[in-house]
C-alpha positions in Angstrom: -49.7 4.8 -11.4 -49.7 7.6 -8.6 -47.2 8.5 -6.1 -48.9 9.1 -2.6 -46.8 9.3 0.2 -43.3 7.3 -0.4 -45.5 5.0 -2.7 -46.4 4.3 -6.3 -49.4 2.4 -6.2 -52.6 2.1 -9.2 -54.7 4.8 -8.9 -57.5 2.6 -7.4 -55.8 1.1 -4.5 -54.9 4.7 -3.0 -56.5 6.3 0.1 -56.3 9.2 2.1 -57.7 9.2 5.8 -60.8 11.2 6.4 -59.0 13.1 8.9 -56.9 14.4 5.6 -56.6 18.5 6.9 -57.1 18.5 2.7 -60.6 17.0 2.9 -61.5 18.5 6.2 -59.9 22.2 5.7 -59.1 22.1 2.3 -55.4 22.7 4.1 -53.2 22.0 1.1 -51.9 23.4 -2.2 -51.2 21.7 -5.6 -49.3 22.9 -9.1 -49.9 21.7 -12.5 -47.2 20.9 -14.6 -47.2 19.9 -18.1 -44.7 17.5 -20.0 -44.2 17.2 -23.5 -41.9 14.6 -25.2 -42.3 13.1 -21.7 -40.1 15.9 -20.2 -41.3 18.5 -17.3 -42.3 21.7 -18.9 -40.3 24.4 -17.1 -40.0 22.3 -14.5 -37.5 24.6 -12.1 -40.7 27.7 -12.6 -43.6 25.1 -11.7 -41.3 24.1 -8.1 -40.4 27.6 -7.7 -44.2 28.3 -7.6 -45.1 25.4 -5.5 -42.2 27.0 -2.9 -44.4 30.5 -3.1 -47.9 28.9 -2.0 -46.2 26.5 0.3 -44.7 29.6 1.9 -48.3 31.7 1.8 -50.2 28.7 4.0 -46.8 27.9 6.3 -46.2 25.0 5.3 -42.8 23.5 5.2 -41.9 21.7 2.0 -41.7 18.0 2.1 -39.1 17.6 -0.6 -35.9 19.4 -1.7 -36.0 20.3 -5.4 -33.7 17.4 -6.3 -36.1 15.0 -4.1 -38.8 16.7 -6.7 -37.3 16.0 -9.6 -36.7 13.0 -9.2 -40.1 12.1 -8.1 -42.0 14.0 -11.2 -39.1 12.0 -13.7 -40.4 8.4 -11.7 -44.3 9.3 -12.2 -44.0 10.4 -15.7 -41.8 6.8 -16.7 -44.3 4.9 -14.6 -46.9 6.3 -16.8 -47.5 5.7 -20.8 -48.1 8.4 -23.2 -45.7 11.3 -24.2 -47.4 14.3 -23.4 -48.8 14.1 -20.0 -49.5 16.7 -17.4 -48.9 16.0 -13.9 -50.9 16.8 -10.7 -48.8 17.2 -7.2 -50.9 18.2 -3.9 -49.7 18.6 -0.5 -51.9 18.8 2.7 -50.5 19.7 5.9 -51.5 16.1 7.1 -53.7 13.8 8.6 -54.7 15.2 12.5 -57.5 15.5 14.5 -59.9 18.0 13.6 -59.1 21.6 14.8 -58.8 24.9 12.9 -55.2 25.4 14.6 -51.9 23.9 12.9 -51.5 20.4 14.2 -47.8 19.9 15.3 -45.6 16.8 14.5 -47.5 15.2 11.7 -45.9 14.5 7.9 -47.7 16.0 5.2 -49.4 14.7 2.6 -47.8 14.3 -0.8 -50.0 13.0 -4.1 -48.3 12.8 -7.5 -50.4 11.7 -10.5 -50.4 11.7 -14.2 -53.4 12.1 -17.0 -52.9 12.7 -20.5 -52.3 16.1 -21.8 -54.7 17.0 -24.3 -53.8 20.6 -25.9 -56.6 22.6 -27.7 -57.9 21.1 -30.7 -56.7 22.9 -33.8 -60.5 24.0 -34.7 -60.6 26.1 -31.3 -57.4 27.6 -32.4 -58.8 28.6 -35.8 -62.3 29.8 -34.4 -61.8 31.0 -31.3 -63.8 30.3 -28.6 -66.3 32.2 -26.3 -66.1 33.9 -22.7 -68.0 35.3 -20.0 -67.4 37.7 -17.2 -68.2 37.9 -14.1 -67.6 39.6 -11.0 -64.6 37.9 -9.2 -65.6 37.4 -5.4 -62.6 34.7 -4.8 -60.5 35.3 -1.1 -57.7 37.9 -1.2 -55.1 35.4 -1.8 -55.4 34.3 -5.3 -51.8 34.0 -5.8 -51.2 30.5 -3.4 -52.4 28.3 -5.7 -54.7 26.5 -2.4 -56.5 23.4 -2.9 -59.6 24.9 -1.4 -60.9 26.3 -5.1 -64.9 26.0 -4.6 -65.6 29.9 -6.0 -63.5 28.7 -8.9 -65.2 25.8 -9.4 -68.5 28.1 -9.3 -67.2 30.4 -11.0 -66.3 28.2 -14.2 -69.8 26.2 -14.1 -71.7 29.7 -15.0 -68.9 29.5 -18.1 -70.0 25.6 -18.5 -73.4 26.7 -17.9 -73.6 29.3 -20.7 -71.8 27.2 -23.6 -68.2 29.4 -22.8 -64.6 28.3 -22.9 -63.7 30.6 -19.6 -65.4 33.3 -17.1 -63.4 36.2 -16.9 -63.0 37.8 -13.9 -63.8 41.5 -12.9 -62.8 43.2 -9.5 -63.6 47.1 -8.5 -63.6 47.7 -12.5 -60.8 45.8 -13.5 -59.7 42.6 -14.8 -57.6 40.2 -12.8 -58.1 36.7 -14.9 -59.8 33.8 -15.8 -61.5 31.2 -13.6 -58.9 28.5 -14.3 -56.6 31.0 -16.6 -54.8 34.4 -17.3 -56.0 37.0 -19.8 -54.3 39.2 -22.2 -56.2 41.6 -23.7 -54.8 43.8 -27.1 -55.8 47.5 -27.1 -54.2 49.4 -29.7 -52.5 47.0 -31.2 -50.2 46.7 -27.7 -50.6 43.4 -25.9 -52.1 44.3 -22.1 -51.9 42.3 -19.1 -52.9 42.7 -15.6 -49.9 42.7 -13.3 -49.0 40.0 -10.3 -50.3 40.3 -7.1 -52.6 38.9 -4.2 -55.8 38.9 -6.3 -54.3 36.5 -9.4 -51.8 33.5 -10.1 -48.7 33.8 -11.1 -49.1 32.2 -13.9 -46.3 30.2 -15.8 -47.7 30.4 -19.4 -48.1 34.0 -18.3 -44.4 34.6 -18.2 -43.6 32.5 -21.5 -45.8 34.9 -23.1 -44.3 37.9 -21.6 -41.1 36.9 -22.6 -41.7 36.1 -26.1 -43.1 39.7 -26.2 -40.4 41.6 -25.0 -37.5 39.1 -27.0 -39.4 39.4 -30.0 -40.0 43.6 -29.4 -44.0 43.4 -29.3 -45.0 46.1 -28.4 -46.4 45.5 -24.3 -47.3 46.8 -21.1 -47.7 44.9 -17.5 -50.5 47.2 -16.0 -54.1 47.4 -14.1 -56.8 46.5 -17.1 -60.3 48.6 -16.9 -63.4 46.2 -17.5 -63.7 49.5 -20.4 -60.3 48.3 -22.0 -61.9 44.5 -22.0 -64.9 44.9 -23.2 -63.7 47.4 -26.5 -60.2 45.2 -27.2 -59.2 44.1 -30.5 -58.2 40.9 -29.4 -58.5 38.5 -25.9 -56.1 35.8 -24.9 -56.3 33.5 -22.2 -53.0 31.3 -21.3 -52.8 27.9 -19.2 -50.5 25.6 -18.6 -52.9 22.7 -20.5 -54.7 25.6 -22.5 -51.6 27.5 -24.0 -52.7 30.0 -25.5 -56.2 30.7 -27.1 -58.3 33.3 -28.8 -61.1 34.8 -26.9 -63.8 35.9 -30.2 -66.8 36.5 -28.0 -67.5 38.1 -24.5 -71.3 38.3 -23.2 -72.2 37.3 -26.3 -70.8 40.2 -28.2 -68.2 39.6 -31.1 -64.8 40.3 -30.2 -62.9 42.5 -32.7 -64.2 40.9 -36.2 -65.0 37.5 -34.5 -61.7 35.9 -35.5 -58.8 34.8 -33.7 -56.1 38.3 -34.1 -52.9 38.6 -35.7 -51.6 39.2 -32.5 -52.4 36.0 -31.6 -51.8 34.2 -34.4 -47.9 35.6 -34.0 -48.1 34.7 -30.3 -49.0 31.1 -30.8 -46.6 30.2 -33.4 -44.0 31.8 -31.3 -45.3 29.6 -28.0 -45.2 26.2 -30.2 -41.5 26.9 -31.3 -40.4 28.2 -27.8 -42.3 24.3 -26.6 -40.4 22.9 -29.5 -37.1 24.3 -28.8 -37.4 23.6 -24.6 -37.9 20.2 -25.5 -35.1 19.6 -28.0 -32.4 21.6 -26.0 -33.3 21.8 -22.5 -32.8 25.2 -21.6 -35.0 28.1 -22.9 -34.6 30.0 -25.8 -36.8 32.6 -26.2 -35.6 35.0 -29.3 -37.6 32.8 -32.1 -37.9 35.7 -34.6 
């Protein structure tokens, strides 16, 4: 069951006109949010995030936050499974075609719901590969758009050459991954680039920032030299349906000894009870030592 415009209907009996400003323009953005124990994952973070892009495209929101909630709580009860991750895109609308905003249409609102399906543990344990390559995306990475063909193109050459993710590389330095954030550790100090117009905010991103500073490891929120990539100990990437993984390989070369990192291995654990503990209590806790 999906939601699509003050509807839940099966999957296969929705439609969207061709007009759609999303199919036409890719006009629209969309947020990912996962839910575990069949409750929203920082839910309040994933809205606050959907306000930001809605504001970078000027598009007025079609919902309040409580209108929100209660629409992602219908859509995950309308669907079975416990861990799900939910999909919500907004278009500006259905309108003749023109590149200027249309005026007095509704937007488009889709909800739907597919099973969450968290690394396997054997990715965990090995690590998995990565590529890089140079990131050529617009200069407005941080609205999380619809319109996401140089990702898309992007992450086939990581499909393409047997890789988990294709990091990206701008003027010399790393902004993230294809469909992810990196963290890099150099020095045994956990690196990360920091937000602005050329990445996503990501919301994994902050859980993992958090749990470094609560749990004093040692960190820094700065500009990353493709140097600093390509000689760290360790590489993470974080998503919202990836978690948290170990980089082991970049270009084919072996990443530290080839092995997921104790840093890692101390991040994860921390992420899963942080997850654990959201879901039992509701609010946050993040000082897990």
């Amino acid at each position: 069951m999906i939601y699509l415009n003050g509807k839940f209907v099966p999957i296969e009996q929705a439609y969207v006109p061709v007009l759609d400003r999303g199919f036409i323009f890719g006009d629209g953005v969309y947020e990912v949010i996962p839910v575990y124990s069949r409750k929203p994952f920082r839910l309040a973070e994933h809205l606050h995030r959907l306000q930001h892009s809605l504001n970078g495209i000027r598009l007025k929101n079609p919902y309040t936050d409580e209108q929100w909630h209660t629409l992602v709580e219908q859509i995950i009860a309308c669907n079975e499974g416990d861990d799900q991750y939910l999909y919500l895109h907004i278009t500006r609308g259905v309108a003749k075609r023109d590149h200027a905003f249309p005026a007095g249409i509704s937007s488009t609102v889709f909800i739907m719901s597919n099973p969450l399906l968290t690394p396997p543990q054997e990715l965990l344990l090995t690590g998995v590969p990565a590529i890089t390559a140079q990131d050529n995306r617009w200069g407005r990475c941080d609205i999380k758009a619809i319109s996401l063909l140089p990702n898309v193109l992007l992450r086939q050459l990581a499909v393409d050459s047997g890789a988990m993710e294709t990091i990206l590389l701008r003027d010399g330095f790393l902004t993230e991954g294809a469909a992810s954030n990196i963290f890099i550790v150099k020095n045994n100090v956990l690196l990360t680039p920091p937000k602005s117009h050329l990445m996503l905010p990501g919301i994994t991103y902050d859980v993992v920032l958090e749990l470094a500073q609560t749990n004093a490891i040692p960190h820094e929120v700065r500009v990353v030299s493709e140097e600093e990539l390509r000689t760290a100990e360790e590489v993470l990437l974080t998503s919202s349906t990836k978690e948290v993984m170990p980089i082991v390989s970049l270009d084919g070369k072996t990443i530290g000894d080839g092995k997921p990192g104790a840093m890692f291995k101390q991040l994860n654990q921390l992420y899963q009870q942080y997850k654990a503990a959201t879901m039992r209590g509701g609010d946050a806790v993040v000082s897990l030592k």
